[in-house]
C-alpha positions as CSV (number, residue, x, y, z in Angstrom):
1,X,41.4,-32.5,43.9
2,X,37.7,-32.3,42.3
3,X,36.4,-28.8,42.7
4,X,32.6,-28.7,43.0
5,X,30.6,-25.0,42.6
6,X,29.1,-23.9,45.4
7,X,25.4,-22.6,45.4
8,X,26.7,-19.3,44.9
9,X,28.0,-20.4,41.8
10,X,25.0,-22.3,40.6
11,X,23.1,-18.9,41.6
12,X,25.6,-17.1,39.5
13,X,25.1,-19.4,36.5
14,X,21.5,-19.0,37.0
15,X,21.9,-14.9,37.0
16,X,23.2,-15.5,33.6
17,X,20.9,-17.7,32.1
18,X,18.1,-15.1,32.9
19,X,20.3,-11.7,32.1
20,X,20.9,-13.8,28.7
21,X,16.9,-14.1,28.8
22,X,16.4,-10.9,28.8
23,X,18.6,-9.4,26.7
24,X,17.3,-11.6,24.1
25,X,13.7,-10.8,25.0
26,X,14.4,-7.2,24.5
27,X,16.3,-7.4,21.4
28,X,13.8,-9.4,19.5
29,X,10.9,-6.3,20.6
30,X,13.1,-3.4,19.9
31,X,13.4,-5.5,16.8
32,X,9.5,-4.8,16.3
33,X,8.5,-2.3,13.6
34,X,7.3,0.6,15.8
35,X,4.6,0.4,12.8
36,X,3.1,-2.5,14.6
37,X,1.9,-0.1,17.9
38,X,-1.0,2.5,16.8
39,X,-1.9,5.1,19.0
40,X,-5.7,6.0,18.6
41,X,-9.0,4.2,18.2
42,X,-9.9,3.4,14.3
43,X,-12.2,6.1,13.9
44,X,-15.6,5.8,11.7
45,X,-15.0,6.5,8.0
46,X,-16.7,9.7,6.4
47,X,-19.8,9.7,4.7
48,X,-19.5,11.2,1.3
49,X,-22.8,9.9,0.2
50,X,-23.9,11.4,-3.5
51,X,-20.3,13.3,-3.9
52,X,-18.8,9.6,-3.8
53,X,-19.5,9.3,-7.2
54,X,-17.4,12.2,-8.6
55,X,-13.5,13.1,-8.7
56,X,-13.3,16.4,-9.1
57,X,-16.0,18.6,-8.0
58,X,-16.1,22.5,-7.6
59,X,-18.5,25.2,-6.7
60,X,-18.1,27.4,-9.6
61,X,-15.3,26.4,-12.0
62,X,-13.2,23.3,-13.0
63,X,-10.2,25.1,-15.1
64,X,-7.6,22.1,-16.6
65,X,-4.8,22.8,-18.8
66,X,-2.6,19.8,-20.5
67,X,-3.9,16.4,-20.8
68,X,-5.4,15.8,-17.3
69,X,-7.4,12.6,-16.9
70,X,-10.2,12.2,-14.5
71,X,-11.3,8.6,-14.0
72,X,-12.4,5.9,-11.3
73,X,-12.1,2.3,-10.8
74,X,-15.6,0.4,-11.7
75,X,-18.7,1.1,-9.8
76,X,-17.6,4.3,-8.5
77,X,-18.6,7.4,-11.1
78,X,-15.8,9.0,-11.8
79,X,-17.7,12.1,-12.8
80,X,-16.6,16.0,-12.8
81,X,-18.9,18.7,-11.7
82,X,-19.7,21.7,-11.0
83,X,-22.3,23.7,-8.9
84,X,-23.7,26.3,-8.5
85,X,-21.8,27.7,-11.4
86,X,-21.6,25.7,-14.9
87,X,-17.8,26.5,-16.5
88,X,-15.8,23.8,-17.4
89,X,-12.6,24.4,-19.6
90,X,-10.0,22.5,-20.9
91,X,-12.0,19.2,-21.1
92,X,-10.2,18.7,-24.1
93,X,-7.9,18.3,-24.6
94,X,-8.4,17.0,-20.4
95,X,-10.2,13.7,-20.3
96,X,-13.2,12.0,-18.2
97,X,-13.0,8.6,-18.3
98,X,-16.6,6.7,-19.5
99,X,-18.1,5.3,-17.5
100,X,-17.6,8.8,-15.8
101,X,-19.2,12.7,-17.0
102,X,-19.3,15.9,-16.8
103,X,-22.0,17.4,-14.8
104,X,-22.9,21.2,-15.3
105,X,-24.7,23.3,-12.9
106,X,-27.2,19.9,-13.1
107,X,-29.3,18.2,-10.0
108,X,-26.7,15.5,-9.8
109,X,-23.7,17.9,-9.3
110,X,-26.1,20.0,-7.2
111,X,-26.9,17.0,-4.9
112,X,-23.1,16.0,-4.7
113,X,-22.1,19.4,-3.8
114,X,-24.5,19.4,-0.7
115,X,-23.5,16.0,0.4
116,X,-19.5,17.0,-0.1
117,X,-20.6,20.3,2.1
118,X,-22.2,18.0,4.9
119,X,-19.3,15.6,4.8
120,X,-16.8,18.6,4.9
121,X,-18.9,19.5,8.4
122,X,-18.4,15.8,9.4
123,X,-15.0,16.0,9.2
124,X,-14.4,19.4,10.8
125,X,-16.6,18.1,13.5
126,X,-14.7,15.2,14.7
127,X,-13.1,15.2,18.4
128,X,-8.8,15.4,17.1
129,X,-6.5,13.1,18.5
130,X,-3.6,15.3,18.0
131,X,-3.7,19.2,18.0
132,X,-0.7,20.7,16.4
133,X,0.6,23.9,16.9
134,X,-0.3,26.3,13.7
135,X,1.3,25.5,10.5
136,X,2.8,22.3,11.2
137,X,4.8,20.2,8.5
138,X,3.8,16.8,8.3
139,X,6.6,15.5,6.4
140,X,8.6,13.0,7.2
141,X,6.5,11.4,10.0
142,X,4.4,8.3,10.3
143,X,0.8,8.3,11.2
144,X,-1.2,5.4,12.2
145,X,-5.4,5.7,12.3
146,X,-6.6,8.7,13.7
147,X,-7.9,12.5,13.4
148,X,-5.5,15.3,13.6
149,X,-5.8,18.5,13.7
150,X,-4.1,22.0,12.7
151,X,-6.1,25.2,13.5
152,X,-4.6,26.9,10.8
153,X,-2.2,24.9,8.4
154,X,-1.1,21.8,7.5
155,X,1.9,21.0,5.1
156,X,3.6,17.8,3.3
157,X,7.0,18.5,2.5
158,X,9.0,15.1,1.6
159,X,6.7,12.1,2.7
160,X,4.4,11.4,5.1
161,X,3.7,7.7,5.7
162,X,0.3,6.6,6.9
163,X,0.1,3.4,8.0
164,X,-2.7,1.0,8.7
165,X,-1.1,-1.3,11.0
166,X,-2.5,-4.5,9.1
167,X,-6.1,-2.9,9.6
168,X,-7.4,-2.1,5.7
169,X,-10.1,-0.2,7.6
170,X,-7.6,2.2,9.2
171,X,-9.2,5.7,8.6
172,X,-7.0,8.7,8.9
173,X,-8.6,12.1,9.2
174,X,-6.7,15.3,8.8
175,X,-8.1,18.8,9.6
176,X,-6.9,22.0,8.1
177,X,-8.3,25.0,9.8
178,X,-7.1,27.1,6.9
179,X,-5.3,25.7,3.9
180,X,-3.5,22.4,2.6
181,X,-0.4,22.7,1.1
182,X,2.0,20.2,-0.4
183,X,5.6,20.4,-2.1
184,X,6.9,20.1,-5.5
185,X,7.5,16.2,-5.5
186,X,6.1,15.7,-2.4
187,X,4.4,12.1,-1.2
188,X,1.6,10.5,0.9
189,X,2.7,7.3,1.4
190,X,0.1,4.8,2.2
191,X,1.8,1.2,4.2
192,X,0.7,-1.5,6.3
193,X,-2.8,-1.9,4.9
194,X,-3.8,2.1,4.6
195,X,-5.9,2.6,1.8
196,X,-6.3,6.0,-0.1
197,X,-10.5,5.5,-0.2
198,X,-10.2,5.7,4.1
199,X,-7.8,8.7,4.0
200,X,-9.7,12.0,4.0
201,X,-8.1,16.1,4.2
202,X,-11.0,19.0,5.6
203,X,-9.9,22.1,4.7
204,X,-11.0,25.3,6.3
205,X,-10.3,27.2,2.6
206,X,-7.7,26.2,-0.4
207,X,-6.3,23.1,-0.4
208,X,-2.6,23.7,-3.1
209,X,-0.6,20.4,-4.1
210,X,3.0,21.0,-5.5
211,X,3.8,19.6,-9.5
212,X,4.7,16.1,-9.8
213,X,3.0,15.4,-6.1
214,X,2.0,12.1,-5.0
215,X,-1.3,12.5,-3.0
216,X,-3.7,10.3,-1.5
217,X,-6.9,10.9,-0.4
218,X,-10.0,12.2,-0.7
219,X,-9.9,16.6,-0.4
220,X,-12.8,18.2,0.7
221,X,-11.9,22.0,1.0
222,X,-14.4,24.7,1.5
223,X,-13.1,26.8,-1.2
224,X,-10.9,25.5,-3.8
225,X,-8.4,23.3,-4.7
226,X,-5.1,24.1,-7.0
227,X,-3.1,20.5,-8.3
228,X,0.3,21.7,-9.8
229,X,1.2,20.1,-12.9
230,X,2.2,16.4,-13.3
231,X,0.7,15.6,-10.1
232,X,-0.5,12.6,-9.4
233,X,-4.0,12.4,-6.9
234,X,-5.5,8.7,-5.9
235,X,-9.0,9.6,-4.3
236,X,-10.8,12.9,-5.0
237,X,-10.8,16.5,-4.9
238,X,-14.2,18.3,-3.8
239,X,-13.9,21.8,-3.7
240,X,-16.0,24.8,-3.4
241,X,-18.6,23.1,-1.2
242,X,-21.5,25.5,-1.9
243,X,-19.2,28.4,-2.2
244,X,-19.9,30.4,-6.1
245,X,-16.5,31.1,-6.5
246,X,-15.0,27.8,-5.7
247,X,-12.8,26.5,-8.3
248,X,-10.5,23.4,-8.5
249,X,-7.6,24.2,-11.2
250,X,-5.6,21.3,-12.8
251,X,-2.5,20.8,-15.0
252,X,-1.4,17.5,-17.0
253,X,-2.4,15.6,-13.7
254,X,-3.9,12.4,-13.0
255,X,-6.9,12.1,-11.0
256,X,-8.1,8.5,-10.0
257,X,-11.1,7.4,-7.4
258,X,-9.6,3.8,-6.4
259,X,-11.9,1.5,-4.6
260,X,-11.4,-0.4,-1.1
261,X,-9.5,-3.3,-1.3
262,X,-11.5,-6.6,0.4
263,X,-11.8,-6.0,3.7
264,X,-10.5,-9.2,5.4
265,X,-10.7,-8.4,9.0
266,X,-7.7,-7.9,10.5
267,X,-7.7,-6.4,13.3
268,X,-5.4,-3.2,14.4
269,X,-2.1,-4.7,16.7
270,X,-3.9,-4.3,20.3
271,X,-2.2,-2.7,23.2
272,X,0.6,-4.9,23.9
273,X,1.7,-3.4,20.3
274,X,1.4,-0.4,21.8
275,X,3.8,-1.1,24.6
276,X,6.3,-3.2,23.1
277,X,8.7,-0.8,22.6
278,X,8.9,0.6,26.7
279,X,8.7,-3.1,27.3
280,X,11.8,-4.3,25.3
281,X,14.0,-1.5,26.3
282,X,13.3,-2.1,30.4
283,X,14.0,-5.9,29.3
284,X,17.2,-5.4,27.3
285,X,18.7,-3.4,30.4
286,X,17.7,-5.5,33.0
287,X,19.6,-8.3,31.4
288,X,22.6,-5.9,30.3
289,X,22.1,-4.8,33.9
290,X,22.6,-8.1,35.9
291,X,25.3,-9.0,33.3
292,X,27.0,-6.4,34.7
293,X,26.7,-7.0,38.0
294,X,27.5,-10.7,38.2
295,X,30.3,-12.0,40.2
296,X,32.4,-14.9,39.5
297,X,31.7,-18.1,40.8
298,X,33.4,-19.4,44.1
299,X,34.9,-22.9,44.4
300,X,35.5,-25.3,47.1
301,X,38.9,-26.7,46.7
């Protein structure tokens, strides 16, 4: 005899057809890089103005030991400086790269140091994102565009990733009430379109990167800045922003101003990015769920 299903059957069939929905929905999002979400509004680049054009500037003294070498990609100075105070050692056997200089206690340094102060105040002004608790580690975590904040301290031990979500306009903004400090061998990663001449570090003080460091971003402390040796910085170090007795020290580092890359418009994942992860888990265990709970199929004999 020909057994036919019932409508409870084709109802069950059915179930499954949408549980295996679903459960493919949601595994292809949870599949998603959670890179793909970003959290904050892009928020307005800083304003270097004049201090744009130098790499290493200091209040009162640059100090270099071992064959440092200052330099910038085309267009963008380059130069070292100092102001108010005039002492430059150890250029050489350390090296600016033409068409870069060294400015002395002259108006151009002067100018750059005043713009680097007001564009330290910029920075310390912005509204923060995130608020971490005092002396927080920002190692091993992923930051998309944004400004965060640490009252006192902020610290890289490992890597950090910033990443710009596709955007190559994604600024991120860190704010050190106190003092910067990184690791020996320690790494800002920059992924997903982040770019090291949108990444910029305020600090309240001294700014100290570990030996053999991979930093990028532009440092704007408001005292000085120490790079250990072998240390490798892509964007600039400002220090001593109108303070006499700011110094930046180096050591057999490598200091390089890279430009932006062509900015082609891509825009930042909007807030469906955002959501896709909640979205794919309630989806995978719905369908998991009515998997579960189907019932087998009833025949009519």
């Amino acid at each position: 005899m020909n057994r036919h299903p019932t409508r409870r059957a084709r109802s069950g069939a059915s179930r499954r057809g949408a549980s295996g929905l679903f459960c493919l929905l949601g595994a292809a999002l949870l599949t998603q890089p959670l890179s793909a979400a970003y959290a904050f509004p892009n928020p307005t680049t800083v304003n270097l103005r004049s201090a744009s054009d130098f790499t290493v500037l200091a209040g009162a003294t640059v100090t270099n030991t071992g064959s440092t070498v200052v330099s910038a990609d085309a267009g963008l100075g380059g130069n070292l400086g100092v102001s108010p105070g005039s002492a430059v050692t150890g250029f050489p056997p350390g090296s600016v790269t033409p068409p870069g200089s060294i400015h002395a206690a002259d108006s151009t340094a002067q100018t750059a140091v005043t713009d680097s102060t007001a564009a330290l105040s910029d920075i310390q002004g912005r509204a923060p994102n995130t608020t971490f608790p005092p002396v927080h580690d920002l190692g091993g975590q992923t930051f998309t565009a944004g400004v965060y904040n640490d009252p006192s301290s902020l610290a890289v031990t490992g890597t950090v990733t910033l990443d710009g979500s596709g955007d190559p306009n994604s600024v991120f903004i860190f704010q050190a009430g106190s003092t910067l400090g990184t690791a020996a061998a320690s790494t800002v990663l920059l992924t997903n379109g982040a770019q090291a001449c949108n990444v910029f570090w305020g600090v309240g003080s001294s700014a100290t990167l570990g030996a053999n460091s991979a930093f990028n971003g532009t440092i704007v402390a408001l005292t000085s800045t120490s790079v250990g040796a072998g240390a490798d910085v892509q964007g600039r170090v400002l220090a001593g922003s109108g303070d006499i007795t700011g110094a930046v020290t180096l050591d057999t580092d490598v200091i390089h101003t890279p430009a932006c890359a062509t900015n082609n418009g891509v825009p930042q994942v909007p807030l469906a990015g955002r959501l896709a992860p909640g979205v794919a888990a309630a989806a995978f265990l719905a369908g998991a769920a009515v998997l579960v709970v189907r019932r087998r199929p009833t025949y009519i004999r």
